[in-house]
Gaussian input, Z-matrix of N, CA and C with variables (Angstrom, degrees):
# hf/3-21g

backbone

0 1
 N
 C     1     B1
 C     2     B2     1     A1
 N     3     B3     2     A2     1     D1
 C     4     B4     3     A3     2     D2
 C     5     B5     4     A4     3     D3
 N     6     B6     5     A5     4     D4
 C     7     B7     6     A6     5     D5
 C     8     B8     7     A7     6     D6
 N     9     B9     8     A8     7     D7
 C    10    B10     9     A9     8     D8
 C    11    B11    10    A10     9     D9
 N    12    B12    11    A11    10    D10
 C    13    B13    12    A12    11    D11
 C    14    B14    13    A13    12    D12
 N    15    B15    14    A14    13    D13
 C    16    B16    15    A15    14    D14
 C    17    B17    16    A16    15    D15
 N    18    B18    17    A17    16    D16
 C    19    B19    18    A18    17    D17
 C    20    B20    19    A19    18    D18
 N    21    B21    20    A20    19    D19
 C    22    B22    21    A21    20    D20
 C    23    B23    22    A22    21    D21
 N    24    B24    23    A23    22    D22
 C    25    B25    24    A24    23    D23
 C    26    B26    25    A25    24    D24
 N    27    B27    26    A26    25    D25
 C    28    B28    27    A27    26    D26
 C    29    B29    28    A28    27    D27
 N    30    B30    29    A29    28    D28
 C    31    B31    30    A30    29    D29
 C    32    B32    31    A31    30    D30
 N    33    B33    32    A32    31    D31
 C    34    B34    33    A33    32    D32
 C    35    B35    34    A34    33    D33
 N    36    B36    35    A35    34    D34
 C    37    B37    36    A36    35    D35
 C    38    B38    37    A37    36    D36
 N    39    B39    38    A38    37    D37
 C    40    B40    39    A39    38    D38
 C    41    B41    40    A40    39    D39
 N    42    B42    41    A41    40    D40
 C    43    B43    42    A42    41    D41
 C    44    B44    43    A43    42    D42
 N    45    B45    44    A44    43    D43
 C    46    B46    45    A45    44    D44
 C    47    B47    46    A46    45    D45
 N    48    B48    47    A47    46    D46
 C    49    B49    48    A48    47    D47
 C    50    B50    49    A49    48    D48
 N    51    B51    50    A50    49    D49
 C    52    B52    51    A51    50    D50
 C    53    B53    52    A52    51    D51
 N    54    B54    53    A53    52    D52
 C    55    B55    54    A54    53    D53
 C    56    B56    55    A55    54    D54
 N    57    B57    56    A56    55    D55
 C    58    B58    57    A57    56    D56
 C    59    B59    58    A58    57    D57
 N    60    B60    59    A59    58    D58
 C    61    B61    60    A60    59    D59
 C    62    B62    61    A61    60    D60
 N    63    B63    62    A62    61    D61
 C    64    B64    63    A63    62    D62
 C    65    B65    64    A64    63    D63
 N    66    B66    65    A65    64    D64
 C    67    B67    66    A66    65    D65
 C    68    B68    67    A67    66    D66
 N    69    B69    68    A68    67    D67
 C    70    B70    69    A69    68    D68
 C    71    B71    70    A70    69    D69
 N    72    B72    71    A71    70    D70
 C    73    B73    72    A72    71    D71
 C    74    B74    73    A73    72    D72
 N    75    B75    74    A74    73    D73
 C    76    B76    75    A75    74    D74
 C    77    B77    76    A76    75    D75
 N    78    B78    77    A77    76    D76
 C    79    B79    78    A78    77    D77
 C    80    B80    79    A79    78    D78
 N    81    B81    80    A80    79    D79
 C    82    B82    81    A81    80    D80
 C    83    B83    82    A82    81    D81
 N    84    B84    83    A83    82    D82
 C    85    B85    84    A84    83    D83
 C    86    B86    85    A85    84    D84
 N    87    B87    86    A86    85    D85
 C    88    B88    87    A87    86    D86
 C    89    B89    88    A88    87    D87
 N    90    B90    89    A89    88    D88
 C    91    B91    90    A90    89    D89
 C    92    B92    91    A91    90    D90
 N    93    B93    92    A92    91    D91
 C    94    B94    93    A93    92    D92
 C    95    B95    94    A94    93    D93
 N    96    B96    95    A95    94    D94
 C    97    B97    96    A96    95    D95
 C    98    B98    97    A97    96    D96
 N    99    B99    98    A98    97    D97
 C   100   B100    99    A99    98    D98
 C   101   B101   100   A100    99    D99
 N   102   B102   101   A101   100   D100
 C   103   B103   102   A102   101   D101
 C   104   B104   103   A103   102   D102
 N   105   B105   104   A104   103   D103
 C   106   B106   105   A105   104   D104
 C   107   B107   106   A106   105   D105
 N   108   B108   107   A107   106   D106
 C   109   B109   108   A108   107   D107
 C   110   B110   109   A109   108   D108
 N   111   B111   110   A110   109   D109
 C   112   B112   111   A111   110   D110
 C   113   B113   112   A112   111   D111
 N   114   B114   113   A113   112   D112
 C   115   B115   114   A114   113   D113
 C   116   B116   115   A115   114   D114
 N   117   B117   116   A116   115   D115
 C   118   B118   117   A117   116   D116
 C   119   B119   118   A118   117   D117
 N   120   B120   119   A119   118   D118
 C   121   B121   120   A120   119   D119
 C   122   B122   121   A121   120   D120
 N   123   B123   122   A122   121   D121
 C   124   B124   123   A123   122   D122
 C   125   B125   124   A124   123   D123
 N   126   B126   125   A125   124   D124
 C   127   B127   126   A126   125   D125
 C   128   B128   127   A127   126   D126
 N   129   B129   128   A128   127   D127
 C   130   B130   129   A129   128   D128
 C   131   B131   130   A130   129   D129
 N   132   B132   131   A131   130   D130
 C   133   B133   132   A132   131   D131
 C   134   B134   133   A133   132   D132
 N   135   B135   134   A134   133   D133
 C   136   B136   135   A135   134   D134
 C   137   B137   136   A136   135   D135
 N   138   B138   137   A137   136   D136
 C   139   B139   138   A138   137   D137
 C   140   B140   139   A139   138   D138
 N   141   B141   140   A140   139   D139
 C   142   B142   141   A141   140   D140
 C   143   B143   142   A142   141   D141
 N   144   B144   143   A143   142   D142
 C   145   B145   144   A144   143   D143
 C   146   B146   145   A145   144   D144
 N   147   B147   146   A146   145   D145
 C   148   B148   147   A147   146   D146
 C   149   B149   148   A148   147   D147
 N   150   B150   149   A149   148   D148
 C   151   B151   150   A150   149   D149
 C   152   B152   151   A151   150   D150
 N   153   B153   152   A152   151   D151
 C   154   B154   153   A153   152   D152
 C   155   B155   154   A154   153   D153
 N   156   B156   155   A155   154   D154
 C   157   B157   156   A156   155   D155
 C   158   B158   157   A157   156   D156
 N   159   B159   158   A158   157   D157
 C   160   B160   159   A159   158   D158
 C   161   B161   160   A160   159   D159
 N   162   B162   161   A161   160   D160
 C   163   B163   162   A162   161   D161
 C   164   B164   163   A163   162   D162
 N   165   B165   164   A164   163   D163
 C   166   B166   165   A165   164   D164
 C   167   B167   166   A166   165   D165
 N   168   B168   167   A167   166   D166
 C   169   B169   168   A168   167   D167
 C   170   B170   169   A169   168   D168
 N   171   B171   170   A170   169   D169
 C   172   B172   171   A171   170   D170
 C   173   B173   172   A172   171   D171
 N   174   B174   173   A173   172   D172
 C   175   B175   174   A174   173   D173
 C   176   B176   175   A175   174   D174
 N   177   B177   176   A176   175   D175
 C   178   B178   177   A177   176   D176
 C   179   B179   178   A178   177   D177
 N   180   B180   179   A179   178   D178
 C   181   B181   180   A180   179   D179
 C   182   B182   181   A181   180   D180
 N   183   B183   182   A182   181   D181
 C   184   B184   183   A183   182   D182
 C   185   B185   184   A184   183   D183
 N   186   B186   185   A185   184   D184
 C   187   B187   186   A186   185   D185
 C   188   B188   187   A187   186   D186
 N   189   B189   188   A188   187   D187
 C   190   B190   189   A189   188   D188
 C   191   B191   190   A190   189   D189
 N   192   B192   191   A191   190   D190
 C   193   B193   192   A192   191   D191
 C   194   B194   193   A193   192   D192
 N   195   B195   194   A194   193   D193
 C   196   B196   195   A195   194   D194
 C   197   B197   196   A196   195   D195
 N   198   B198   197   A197   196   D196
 C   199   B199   198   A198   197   D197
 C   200   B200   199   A199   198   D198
 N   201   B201   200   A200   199   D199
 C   202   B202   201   A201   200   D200
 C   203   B203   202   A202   201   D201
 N   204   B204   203   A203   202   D202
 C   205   B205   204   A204   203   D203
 C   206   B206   205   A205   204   D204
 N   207   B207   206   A206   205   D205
 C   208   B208   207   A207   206   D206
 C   209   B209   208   A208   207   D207
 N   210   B210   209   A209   208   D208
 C   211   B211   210   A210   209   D209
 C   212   B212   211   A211   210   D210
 N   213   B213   212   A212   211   D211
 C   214   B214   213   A213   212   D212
 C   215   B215   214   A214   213   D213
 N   216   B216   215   A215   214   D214
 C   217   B217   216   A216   215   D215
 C   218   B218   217   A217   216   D216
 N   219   B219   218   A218   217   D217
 C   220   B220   219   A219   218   D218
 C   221   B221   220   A220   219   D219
 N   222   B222   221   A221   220   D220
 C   223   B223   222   A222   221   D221
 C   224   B224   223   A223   222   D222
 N   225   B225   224   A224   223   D223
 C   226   B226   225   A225   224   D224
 C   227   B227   226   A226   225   D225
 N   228   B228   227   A227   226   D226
 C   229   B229   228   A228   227   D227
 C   230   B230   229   A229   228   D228
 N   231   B231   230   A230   229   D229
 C   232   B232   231   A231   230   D230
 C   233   B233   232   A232   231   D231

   B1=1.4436
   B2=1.5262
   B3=1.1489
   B4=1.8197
   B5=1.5732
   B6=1.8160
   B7=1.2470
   B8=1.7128
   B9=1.2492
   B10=1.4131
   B11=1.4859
   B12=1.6006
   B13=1.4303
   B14=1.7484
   B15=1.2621
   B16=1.1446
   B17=2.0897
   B18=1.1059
   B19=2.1570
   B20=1.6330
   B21=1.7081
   B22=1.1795
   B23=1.6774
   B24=1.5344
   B25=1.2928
   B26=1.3774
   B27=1.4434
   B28=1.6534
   B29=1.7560
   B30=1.5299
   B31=1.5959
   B32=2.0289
   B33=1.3767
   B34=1.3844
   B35=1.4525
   B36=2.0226
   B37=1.5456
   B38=1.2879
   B39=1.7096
   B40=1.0171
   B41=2.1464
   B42=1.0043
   B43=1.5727
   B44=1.6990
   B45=1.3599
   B46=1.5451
   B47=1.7881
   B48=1.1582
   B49=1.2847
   B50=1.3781
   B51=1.7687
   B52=1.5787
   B53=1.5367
   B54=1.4056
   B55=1.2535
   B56=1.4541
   B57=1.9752
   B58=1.6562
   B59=1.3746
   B60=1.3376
   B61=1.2401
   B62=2.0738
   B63=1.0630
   B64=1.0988
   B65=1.7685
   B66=1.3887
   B67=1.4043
   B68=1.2461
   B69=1.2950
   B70=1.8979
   B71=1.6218
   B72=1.0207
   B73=1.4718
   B74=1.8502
   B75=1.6759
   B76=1.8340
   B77=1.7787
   B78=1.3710
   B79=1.2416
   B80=1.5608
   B81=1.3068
   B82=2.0701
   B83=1.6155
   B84=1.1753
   B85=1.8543
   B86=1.4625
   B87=0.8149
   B88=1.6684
   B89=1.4471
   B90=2.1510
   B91=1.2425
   B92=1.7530
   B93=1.3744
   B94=1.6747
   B95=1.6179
   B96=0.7100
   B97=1.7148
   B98=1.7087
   B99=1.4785
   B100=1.5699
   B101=1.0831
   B102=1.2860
   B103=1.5145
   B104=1.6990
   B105=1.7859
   B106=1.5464
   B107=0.7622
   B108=1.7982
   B109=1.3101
   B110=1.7874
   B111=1.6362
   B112=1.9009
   B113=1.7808
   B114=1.4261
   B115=1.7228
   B116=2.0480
   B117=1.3555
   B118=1.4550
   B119=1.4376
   B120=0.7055
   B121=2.3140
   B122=1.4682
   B123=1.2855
   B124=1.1856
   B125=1.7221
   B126=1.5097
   B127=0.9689
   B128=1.6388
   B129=1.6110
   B130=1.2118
   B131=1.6632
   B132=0.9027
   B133=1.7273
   B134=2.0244
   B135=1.1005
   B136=1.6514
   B137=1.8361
   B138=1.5699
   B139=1.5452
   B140=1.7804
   B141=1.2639
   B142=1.4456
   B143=1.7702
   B144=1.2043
   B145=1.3822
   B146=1.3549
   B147=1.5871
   B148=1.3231
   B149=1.7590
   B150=1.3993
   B151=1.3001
   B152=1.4786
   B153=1.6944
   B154=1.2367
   B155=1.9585
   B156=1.5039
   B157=1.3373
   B158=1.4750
   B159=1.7370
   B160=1.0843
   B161=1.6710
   B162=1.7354
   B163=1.2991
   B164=1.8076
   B165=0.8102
   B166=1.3240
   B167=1.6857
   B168=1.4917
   B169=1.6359
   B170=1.1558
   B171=1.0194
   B172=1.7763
   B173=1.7411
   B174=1.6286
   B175=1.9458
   B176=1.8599
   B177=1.1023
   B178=1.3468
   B179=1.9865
   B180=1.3773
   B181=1.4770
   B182=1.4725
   B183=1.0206
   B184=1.8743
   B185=1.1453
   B186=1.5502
   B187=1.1545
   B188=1.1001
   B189=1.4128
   B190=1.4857
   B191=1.3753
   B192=1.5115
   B193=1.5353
   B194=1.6374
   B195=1.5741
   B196=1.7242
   B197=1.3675
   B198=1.3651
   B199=1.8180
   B200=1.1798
   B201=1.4703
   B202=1.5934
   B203=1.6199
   B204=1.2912
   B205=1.4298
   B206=1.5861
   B207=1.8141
   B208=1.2684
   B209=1.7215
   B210=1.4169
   B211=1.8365
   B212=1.0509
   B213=1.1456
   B214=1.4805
   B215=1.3863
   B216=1.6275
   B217=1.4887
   B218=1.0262
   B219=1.7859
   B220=1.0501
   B221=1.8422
   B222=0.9597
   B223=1.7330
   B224=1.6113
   B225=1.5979
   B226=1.3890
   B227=1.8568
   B228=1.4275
   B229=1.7066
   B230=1.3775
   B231=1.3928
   B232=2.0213
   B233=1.1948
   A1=108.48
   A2=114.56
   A3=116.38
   A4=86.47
   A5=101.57
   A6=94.18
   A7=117.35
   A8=106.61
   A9=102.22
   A10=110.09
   A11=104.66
   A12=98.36
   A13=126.43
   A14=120.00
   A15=107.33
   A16=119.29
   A17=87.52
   A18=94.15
   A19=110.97
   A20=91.34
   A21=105.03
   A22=123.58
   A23=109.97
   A24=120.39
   A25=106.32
   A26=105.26
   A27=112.40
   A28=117.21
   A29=95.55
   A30=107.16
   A31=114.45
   A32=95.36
   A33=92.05
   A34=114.14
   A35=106.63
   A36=112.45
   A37=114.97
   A38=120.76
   A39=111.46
   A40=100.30
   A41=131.75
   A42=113.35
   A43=119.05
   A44=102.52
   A45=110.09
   A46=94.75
   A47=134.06
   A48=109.93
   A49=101.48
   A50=112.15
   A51=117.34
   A52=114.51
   A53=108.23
   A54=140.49
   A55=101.51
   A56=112.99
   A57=102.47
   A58=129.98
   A59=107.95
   A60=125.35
   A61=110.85
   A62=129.84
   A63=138.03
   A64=113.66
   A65=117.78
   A66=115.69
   A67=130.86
   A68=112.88
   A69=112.94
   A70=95.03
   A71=138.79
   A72=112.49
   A73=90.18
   A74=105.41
   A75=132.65
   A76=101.81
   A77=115.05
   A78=95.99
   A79=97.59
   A80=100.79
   A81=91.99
   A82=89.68
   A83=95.84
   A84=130.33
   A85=115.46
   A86=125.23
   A87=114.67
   A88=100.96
   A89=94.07
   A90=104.36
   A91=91.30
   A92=104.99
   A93=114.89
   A94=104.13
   A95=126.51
   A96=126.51
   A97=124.92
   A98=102.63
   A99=124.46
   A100=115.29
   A101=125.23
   A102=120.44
   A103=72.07
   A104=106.45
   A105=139.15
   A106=158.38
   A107=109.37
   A108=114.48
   A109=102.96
   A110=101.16
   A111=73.22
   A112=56.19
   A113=125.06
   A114=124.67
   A115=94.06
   A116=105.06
   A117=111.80
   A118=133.93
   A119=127.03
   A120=121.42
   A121=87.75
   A122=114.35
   A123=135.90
   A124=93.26
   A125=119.14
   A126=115.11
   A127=113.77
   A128=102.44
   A129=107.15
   A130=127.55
   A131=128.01
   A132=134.98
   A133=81.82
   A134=114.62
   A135=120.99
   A136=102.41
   A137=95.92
   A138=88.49
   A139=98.21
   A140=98.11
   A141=115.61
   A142=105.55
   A143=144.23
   A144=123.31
   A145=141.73
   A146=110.63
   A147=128.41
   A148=91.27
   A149=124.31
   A150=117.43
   A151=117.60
   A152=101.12
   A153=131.82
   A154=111.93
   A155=97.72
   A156=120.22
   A157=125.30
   A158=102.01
   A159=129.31
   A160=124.11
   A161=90.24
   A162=110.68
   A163=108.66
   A164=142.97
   A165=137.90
   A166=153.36
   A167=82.95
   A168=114.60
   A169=109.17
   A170=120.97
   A171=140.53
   A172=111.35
   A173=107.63
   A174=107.07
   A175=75.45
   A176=143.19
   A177=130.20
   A178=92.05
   A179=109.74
   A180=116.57
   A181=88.52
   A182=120.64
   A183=154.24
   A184=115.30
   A185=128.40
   A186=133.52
   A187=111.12
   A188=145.47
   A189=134.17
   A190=81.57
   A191=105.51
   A192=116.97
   A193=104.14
   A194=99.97
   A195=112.40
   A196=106.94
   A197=133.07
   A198=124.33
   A199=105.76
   A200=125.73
   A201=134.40
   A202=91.64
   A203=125.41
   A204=121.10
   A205=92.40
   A206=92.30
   A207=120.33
   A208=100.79
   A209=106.60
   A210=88.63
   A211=114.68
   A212=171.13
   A213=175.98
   A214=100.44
   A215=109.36
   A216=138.65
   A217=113.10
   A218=135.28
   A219=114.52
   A220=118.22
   A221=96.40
   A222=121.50
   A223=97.18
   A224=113.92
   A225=145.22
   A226=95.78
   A227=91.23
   A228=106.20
   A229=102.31
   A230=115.50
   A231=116.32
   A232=95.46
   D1=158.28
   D2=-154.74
   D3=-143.60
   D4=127.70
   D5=162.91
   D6=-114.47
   D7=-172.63
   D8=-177.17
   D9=-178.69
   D10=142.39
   D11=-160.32
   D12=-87.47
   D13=162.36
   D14=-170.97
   D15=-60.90
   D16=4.83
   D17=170.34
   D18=-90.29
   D19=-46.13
   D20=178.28
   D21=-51.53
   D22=-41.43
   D23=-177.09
   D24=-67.89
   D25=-54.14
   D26=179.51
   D27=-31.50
   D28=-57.82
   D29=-171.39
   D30=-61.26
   D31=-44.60
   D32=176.89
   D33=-140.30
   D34=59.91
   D35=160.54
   D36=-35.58
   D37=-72.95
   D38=-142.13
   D39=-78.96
   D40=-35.99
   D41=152.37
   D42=-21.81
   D43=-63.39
   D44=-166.27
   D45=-61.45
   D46=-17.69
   D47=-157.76
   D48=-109.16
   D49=-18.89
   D50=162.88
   D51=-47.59
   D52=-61.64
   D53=-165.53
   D54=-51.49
   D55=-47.36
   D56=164.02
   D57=-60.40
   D58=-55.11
   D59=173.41
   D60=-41.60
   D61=-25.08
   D62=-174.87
   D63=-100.44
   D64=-66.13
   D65=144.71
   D66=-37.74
   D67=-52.75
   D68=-157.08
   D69=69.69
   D70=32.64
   D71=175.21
   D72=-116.48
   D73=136.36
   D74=172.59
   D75=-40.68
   D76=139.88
   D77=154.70
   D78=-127.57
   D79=178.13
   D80=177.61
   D81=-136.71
   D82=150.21
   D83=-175.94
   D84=-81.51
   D85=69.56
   D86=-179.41
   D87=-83.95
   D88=156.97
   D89=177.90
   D90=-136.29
   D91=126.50
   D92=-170.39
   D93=57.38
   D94=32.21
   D95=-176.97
   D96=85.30
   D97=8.84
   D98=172.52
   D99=-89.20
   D100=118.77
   D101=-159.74
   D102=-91.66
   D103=152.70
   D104=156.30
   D105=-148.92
   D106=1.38
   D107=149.99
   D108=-132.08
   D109=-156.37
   D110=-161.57
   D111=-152.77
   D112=128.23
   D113=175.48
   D114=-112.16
   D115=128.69
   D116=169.03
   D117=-132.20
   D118=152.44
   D119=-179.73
   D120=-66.01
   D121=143.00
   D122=175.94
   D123=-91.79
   D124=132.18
   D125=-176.62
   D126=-99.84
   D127=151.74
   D128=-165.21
   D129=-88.75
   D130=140.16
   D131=-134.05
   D132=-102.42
   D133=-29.84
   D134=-172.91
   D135=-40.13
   D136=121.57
   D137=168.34
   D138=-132.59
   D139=162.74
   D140=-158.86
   D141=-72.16
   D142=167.97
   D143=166.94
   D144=-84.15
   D145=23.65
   D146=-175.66
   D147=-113.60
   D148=-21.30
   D149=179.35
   D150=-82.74
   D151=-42.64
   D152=172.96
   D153=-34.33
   D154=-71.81
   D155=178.61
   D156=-40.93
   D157=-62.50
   D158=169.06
   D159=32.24
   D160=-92.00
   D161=171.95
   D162=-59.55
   D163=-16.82
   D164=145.72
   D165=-85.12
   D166=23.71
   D167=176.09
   D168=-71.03
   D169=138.89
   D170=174.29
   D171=48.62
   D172=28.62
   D173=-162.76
   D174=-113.04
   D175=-29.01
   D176=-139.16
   D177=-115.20
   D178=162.27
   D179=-170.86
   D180=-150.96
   D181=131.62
   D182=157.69
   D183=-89.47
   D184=97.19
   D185=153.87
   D186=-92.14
   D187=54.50
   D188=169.76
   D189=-161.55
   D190=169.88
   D191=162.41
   D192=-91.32
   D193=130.70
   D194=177.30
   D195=-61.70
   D196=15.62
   D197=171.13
   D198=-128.30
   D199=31.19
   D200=-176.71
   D201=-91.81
   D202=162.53
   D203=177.55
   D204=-122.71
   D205=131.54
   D206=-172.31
   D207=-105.44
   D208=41.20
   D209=161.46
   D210=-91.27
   D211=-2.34
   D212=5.07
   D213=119.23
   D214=-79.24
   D215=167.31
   D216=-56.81
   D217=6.51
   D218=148.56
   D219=-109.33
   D220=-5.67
   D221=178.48
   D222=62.01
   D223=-128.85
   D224=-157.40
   D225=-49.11
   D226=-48.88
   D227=-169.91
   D228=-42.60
   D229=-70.14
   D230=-163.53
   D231=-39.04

């Protein structure tokens, strides 16, 4: 974790916030040597489609072939 002071941030926010965004590593804000805020990458909720699925492994059954075209069954909607 990297700190840095509140002048410091001022002068080169937008660096410091590349620099998170690229690392992921916390930095903390001191003011006179008081750390007070704590700036972090918001982490990302994105999961891959084998994670995604998961919970729906081996529960689902296909009676049709998945490359049949279902506009019919959707009528007005498509």
């Amino acid at each position: 974790m990297k700190n840095i002071s509140k002048n410091q941030l001022k002068a080169k926010m937008l660096a410091i916030f590349r620099e998170i965004e690229k690392t992921g590593e916390e930095v903390i804000v001191t003011d006179r040597h008081r750390p007070v805020l704590k700036i972090s990458p918001l982490q990302s909720s994105k999961k891959d489609l084998q994670e995604l699925f998961a919970p729906f492994r081996g529960k689902m059954k296909y009676t049709e072939s998945l490359t049949n075209d279902t506009t019919e069954e959707w009528g007005d909607l498509a």
